[in-house]
N, C-alpha and C positions, 0 to 999 in steps of 0.2 A: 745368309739365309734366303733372300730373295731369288737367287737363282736356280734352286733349289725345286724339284716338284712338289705338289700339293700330296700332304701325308693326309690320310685319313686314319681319325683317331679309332685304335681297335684294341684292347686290352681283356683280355679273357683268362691271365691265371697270371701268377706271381713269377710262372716260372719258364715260361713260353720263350723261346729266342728273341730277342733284343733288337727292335728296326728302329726305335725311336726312343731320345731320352730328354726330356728338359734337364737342365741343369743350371744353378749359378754361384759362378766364380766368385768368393767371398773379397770384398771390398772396404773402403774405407768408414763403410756402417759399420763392420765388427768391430773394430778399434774406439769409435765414436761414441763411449761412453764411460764413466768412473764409477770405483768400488756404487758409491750411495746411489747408481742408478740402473749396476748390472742389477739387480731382483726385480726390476720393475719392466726389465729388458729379458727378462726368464731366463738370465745366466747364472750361474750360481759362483760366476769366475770372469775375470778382466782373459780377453785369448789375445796371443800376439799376431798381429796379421800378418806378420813376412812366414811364418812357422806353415800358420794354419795354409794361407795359399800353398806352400810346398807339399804340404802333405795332400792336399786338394788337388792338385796338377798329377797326384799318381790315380787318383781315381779318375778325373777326365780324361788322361791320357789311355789308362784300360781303355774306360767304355769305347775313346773313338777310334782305339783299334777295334770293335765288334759291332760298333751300330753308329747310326746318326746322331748326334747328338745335339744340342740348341741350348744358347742361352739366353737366361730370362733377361737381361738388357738389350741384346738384340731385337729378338723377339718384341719386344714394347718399344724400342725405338722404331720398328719398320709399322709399327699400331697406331704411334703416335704422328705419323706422318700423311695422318686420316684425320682432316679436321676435323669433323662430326664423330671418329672415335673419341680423339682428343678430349673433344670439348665433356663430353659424357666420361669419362675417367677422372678429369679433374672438378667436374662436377660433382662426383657420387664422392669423391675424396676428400674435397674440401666441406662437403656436407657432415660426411661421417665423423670428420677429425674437429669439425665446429671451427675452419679456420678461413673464413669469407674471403678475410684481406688478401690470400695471399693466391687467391684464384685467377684472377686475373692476369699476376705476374707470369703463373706457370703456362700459362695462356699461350702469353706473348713470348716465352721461350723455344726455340729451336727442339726437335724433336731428341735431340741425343741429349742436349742440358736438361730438358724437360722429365727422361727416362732417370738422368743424374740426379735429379732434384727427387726424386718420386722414391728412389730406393736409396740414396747414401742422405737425406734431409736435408732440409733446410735451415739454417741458421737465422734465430728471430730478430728482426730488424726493430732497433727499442727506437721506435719514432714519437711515440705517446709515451706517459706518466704509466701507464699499467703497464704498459711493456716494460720500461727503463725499472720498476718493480721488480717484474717478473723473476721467480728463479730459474725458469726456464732457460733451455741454452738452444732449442728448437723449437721453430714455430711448427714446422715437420719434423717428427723425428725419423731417425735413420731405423731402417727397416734391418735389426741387427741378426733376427730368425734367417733371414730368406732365402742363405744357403740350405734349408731345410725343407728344399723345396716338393716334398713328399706332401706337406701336411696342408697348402692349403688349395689346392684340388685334386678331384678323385676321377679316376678313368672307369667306368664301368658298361665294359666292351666297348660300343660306340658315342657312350654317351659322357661326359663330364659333370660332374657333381664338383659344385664349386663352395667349396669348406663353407663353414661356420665357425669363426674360430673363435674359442673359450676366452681367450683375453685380447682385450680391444686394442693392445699394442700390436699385435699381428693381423686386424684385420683388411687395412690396406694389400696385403700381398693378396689375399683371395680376391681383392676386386682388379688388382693385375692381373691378376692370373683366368678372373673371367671376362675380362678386356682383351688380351691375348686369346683367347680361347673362339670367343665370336669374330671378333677383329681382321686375325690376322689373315692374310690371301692364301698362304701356302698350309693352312690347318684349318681340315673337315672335320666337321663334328657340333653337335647343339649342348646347351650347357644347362646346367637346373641349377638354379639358386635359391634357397631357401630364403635370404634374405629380402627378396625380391618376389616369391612366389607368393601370389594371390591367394586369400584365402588361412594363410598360414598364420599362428602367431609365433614368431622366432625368437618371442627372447629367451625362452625354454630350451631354443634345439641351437645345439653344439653339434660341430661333427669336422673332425680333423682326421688327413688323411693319413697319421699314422696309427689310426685305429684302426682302417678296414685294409683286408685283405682279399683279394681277389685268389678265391683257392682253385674255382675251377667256373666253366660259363655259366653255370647255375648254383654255384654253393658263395658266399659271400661270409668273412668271418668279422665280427667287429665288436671292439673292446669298449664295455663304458667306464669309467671314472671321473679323472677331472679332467680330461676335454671332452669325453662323448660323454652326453646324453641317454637318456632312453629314448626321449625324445627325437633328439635326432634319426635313433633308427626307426623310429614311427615314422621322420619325415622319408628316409630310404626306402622303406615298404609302401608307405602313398604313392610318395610319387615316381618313382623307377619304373611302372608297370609297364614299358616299349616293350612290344607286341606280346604280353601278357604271359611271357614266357614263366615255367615253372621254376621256382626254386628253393631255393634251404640258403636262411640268414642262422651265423651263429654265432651266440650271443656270449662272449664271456666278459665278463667282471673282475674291474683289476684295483688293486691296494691304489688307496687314494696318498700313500704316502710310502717311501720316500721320492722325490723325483723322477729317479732312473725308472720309474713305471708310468711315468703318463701316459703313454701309446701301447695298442698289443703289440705291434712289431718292435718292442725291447726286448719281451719278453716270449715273442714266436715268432718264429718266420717259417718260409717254405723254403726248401734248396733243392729238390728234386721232386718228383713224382713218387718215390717212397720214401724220402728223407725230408725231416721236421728240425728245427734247431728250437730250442727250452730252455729256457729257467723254471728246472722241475718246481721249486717251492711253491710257483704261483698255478702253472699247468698243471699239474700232476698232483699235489698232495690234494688227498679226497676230503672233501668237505670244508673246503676253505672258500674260495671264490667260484659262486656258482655261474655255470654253462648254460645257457639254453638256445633251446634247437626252435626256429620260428620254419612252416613249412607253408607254402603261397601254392596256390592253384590257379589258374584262372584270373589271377589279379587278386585274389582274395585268402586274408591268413586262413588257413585251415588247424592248422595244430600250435600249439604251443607248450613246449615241456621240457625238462630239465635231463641235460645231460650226464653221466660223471664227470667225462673233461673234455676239452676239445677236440681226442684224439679217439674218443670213442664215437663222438660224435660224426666226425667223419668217415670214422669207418665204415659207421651205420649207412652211407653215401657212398660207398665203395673206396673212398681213398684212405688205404691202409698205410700207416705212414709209423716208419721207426725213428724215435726220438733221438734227439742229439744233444747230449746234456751240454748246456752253458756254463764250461768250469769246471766241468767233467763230474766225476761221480760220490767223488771221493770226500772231499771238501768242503761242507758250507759256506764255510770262511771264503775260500776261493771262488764259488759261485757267484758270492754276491760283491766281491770284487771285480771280476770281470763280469757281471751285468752292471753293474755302473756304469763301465766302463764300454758300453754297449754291444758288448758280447756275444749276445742273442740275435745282434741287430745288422743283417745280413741281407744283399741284394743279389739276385739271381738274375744273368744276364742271358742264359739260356739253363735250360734242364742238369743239371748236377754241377754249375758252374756257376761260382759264386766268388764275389769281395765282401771283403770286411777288414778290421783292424788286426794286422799281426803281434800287436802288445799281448791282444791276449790267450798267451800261449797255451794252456790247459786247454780250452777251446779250439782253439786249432788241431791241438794232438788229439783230442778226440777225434775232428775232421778226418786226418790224416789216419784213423786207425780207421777209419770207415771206408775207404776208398777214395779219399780227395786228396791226390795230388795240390801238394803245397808249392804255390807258384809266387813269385815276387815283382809286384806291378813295377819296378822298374827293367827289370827284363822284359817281360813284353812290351811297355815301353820300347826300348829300345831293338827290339825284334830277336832278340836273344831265346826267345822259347813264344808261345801262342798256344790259349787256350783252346781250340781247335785240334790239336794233336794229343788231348787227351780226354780220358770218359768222363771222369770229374774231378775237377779242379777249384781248389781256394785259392784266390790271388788274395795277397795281404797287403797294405796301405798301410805306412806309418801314422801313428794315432798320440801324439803327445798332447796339442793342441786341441785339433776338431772334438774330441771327447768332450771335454769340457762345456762346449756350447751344447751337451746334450742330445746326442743323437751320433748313429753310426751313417754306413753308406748305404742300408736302404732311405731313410731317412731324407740322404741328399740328393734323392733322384726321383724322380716323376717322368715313369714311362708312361707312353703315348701309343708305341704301335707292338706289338709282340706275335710272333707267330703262332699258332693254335698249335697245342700239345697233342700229341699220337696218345692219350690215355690206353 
């Protein structure tokens, strides 16, 4: 990464071409936990790591056939080689997690052991009577989310919005990720933290990045339940006001249960300039979970008021956009099997060009009757076809594994630079 120019962060729509992507390679975190501690680890399942990497290495290998792409170990090893970053990440670390003793040690670790220690944990050393107690089997534990590196910061255009994250098992990665962010030499850009912004009181505001969407430089969409807040997007409209530009925040509301809806991008994403991908039940059926349209002027809300659904909403905003049912049209049953199965949950690496899971196939065939060429990330892998040679393309990623830990291939990416759309 060091040798590398300086990127500066610029993010303006979901679906812009692809110059920049964080990503991270899933590790011996994932595996680092049993049945009685996956739900306290937000899996609902033990995932196997040799599986989950292989399916992982078709998605990395796509993106770096089409953009830049960075991992977050990297990335915090070349951070960590900043004393005074250092010292300030395992400060705010050891503060947050209540674990004093073992500040010191990470101190005096080498930059790569140190970045090792911070995202696969630390094993509790029982030197005392409360320790030798403890049932604990980490005094840090392993960061098992943080191939899901979507959620815990946000890119909005220039500026980074570094998460709030709903459960305090995940908040270490946002404070990597705003260490990384300020930190590192080869990335431009300033970061907002709620947790850290004056004035604020944050135990109310949540806000994880697979609720917001970046629809276009001025329309922002973003889902509350159980990780966002309202709050939160109260903190989004305070403080975002860089250079007081106008826009439309929009607001929808999602089932606080089951799982497979924590974030709106399970259950929407963007894949084109006129193409949407849905889980009609939650999008679409009227009068169920309510939309609202927030409208800023000048730095200041002007309007507030209720949409039908998201796609009226944006209409209202000029972006007319044809749905793309999750599980196609036919089937309840099948809709809500492949959103589980994150269906819905699609990452656009340029305009009509998108990956996600080839398991599930009703979704796909829908793609496919729409004009998406069906492509197979191990051919472009291996240079056998490239999505470049055509208009719009689905690349598909084997999905047995990654499913499981909840979340698709938007999910496990966190763009940084994307090129502005010809609307």
């Amino acid at each position: 990464m060091m040798e590398q120019e300086t990127m500066s962060i610029n993010v303006g729509s979901e679906i812009g071409k692809l110059e920049g992507v964080i990503l991270h390679r899933p590790g011996s975190e994932v595996e680092n936990m049993t049945p009685t501690n996956a739900e306290r680890a937000l899996y609902s399942d033990i995932l196997n790591l040799q599986v989950s990497k292989n399916e992982y290495a078709q998605l990395e290998g796509v993106l770096n056939k089409v953009s830049k792409t960075f991992q977050v170990k990297d990335l915090l090893k070349d951070v960590l080689t900043n004393v005074e970053a250092k010292y300030d990440l395992v400060r705010k670390i050891c503060h947050h997690e209540n674990q004093p003793d073992i500040c010191k040690y990470l101190l005096e670790q080498d930059a790569e052991t140190c970045a090792n220690s911070i995202i696969e944990g630390m094993v509790l050393v029982k030197d005392n009577l409360t320790k030798y107690l403890s049932k604990e089997r980490y005094s840090l534990r392993p960061l098992h989310n943080f191939f899901f590196t979507r959620d815990a910061s946000i890119a909005f255009n220039d500026t980074v919005l570094i998460s709030k994250m709903a459960s305090q098992v995940r908040e270490r990665e946002a404070l990597v990720m705003e260490a990384i962010f300020q930190h590192h030499p080869k990335l431009k850009t300033q970061t907002v933290n709620p947790l850290f912004t004056k004035g604020v009181d944050s135990s109310m505001v949540t806000i994880e990045g697979g609720d917001v969407l970046i629809a276009r430089e001025d329309i922002q969409l973003v889902g509350i339940g159980a990780r966002t807040t309202p709050q939160g997007v109260d903190f989004i409209l305070e403080k975002l006001k860089k250079n007081q530009r106008d826009r439309h925040i929009l607001i929808q509301e999602l089932p606080l249960k089951p799982e497979s809806f924590i974030h709106l991008d399970m259950v929407f994403t963007l894949l084109d300039k006129n193409y949407c991908m849905v889980y009609e039940p939650v999008i679409l059926q009227p009068n169920r979970y309510e939309t609202v349209h927030i409208e800023v002027k000048n730095g200041r809300v002007i309007s507030i008021k209720n949409e039908e659904n998201l796609l009226t909403g944006l209409k209202s905003l000029g972006m007319d956009l044809e749905p793309i049912y999750c599980g196609g049209q036919d089937d309840r049953w099948i809709q809500d099997r492949e959103q589980w199965h994150s269906g819905a949950n699609f990452f656009a690496f340029a305009p009509g060009k998108i990956i996600g899971y080839g398991r599930n196939l009703r979704t796909i065939t829908e793609l496919n009757n729409h004009g998406f060429e069906v492509l197979e990330a191990t051919d472009i892998i291996s240079g056998k076809v490239h999505p470049d040679n055509y208009e719009r393309c689905v690349v598909t990623i084997d999905g047995s594994e990654l499913p499981r830990g909840g979340g698709g291939a938007r999910c496990m990416t966190m763009p940084i630079r994307r090129q502005p759309v010809d609307w």
